[in-house]
C-alpha positions in Angstrom: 56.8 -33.4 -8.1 53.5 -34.6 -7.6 51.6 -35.2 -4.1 48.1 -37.1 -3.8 45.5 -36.2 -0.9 42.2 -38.7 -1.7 40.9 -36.8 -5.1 43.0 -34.3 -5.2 46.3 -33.5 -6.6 48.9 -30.9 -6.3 51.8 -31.1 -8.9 55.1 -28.4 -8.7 56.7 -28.0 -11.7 60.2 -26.4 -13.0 61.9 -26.3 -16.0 64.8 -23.9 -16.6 66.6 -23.6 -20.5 68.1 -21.5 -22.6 67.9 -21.1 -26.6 70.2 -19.1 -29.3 69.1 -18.5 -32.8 70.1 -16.5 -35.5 66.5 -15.9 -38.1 65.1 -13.1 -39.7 62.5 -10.6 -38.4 61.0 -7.2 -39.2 62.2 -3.9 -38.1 60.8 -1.0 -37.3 63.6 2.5 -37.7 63.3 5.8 -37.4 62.9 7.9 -40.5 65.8 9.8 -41.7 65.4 13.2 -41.2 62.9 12.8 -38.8 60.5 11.3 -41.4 58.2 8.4 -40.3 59.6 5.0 -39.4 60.5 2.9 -42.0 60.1 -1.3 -41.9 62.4 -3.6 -43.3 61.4 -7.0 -43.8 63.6 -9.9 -43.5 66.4 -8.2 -41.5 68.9 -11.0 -39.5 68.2 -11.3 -36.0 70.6 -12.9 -33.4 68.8 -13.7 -30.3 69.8 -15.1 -27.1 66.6 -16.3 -24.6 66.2 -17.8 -21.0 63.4 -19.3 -19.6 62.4 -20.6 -16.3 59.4 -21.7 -15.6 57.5 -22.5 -12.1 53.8 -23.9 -12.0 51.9 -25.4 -9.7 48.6 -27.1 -10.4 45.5 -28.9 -8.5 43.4 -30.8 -10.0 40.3 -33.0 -8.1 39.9 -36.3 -9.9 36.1 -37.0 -10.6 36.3 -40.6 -11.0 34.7 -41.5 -13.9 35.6 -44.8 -13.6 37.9 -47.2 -12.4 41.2 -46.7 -13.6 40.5 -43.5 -15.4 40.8 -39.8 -14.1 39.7 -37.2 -15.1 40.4 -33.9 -13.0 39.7 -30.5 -14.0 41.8 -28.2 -12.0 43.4 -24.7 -11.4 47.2 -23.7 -12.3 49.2 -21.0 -11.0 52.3 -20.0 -12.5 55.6 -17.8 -12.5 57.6 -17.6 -15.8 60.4 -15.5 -16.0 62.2 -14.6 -19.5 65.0 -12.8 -20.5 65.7 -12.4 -23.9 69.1 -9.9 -26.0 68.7 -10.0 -29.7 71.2 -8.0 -31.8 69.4 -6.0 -34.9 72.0 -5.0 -37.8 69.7 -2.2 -39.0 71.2 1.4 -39.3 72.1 2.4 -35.9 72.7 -1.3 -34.5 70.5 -2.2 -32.2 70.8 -4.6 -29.4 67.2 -5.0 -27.6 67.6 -6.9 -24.0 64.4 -7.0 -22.0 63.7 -9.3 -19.2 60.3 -9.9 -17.2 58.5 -12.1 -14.3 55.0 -12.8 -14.9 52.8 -14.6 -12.4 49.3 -15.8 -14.2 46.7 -17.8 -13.2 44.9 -20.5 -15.5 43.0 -23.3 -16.1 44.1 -27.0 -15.7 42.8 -30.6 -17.1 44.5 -33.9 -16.2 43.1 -37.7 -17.7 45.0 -40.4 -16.7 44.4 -44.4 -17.6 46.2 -47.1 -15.5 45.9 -50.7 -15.5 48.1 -53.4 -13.5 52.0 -51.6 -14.3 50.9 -49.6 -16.8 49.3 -45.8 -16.7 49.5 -43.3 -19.1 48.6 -39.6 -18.4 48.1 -36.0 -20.1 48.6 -33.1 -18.2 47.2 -29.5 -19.8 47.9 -26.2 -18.5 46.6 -22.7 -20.0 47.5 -19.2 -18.9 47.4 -15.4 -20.8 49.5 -16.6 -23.3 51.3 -19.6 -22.2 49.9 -22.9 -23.2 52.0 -26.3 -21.3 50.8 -30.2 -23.0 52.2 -32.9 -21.1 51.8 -36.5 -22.6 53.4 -39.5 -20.7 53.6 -43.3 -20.1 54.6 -44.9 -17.3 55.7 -49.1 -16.5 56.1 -49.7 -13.1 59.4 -51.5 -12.9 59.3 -51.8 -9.0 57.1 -50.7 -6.0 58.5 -47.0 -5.8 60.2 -46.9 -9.3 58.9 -46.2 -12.8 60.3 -46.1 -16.5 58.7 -43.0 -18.4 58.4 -41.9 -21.6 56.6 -38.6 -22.9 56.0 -35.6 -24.9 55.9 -32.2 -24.0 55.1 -28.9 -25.5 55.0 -25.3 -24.4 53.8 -22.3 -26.4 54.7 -19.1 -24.7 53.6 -15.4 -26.5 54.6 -11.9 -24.9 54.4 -8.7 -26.8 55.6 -6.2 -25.2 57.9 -2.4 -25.4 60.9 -1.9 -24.2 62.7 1.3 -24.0 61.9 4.3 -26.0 59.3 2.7 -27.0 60.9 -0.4 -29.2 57.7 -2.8 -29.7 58.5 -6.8 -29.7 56.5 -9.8 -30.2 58.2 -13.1 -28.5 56.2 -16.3 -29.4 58.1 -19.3 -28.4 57.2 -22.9 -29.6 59.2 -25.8 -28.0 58.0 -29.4 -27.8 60.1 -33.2 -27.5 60.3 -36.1 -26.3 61.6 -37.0 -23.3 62.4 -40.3 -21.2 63.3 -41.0 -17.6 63.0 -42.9 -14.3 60.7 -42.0 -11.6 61.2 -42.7 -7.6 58.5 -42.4 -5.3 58.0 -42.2 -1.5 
């Protein structure tokens, strides 16, 4: 949702999804006989993740010229994962962890429009979330638009959970996407 006050712009944002995967990863055990901890490489990993994310953004559009923006900004954000994988190691182990993280970042939007046409790119960068936004927009009436785009989020956490069981998440998701806009 986007909302326009002179140069400024605020724009709320919300995606909610879920992923399951079955890869390979590295474990960390507990030495037998209370020896050191062992790693084994390339042990199957099930995983199960949710995502929701919630940003909001202002940007204030310098006006470089006419019919181009450009509008560095500020982002604030809320992203909330939860994430069960299943490790077939020794003692199974079944690692669920979930977490809410509200970040602050920096934001840049550029935009180009001409008569029914405008295409925009929307950045956003946080502690270890990165959100590109690429779209293009044909004004098909006065309040409604056909868009196309392409999106892609990069999200890292490392983090412990437990007794002390150490995970790295990095999540890479990106595609196209198409739709129709109303305004009012």
């Amino acid at each position: 949702m986007d909302a326009t006050w002179s140069k400024l712009q605020l724009t709320l944002s919300y995606m909610d999804t879920a992923f399951h995967g079955v890869g390979v990863g590295d474990a960390v055990v507990p030495g037998i006989g209370g020896g050191g901890p062992i790693t084994i490489v390339d042990v199957p990993v099930e995983t199960d993740l949710s995502i929701d994310l919630l940003n909001l953004i202002a940007t204030y559009d310098l006006h470089a010229a006419p019919g181009i923006e450009v509008a560095p900004g500020v982002g604030l954000g809320r992203y909330n994962y939860s994430i069960s994988a299943f490790i077939p190691v020794g003692p199974t182990y079944t690692v669920d962890a979930e977490a809410t993280e509200i970040v602050g970042g920096a934001a840049l939007r550029l935009g180009w429009q001409r008569d029914r046409f405008a295409a925009e790119a929307l950045y956003l960068a946080y502690p270890g979330y990165q959100d590109l936004d690429v779209l293009a927009r044909y004004r098909i009436v006065s309040s409604a638009d056909v868009v196309v785009g392409y999106r892609s989020i990069d999200a890292q956490e490392d983090d412990t959970y437990g007794e002390g069981i150490e995970y790295d998440l990095r999540l890479q998701t990106s595609g196209p996407y198409f739709g129709l806009v109303w305004g009012f």
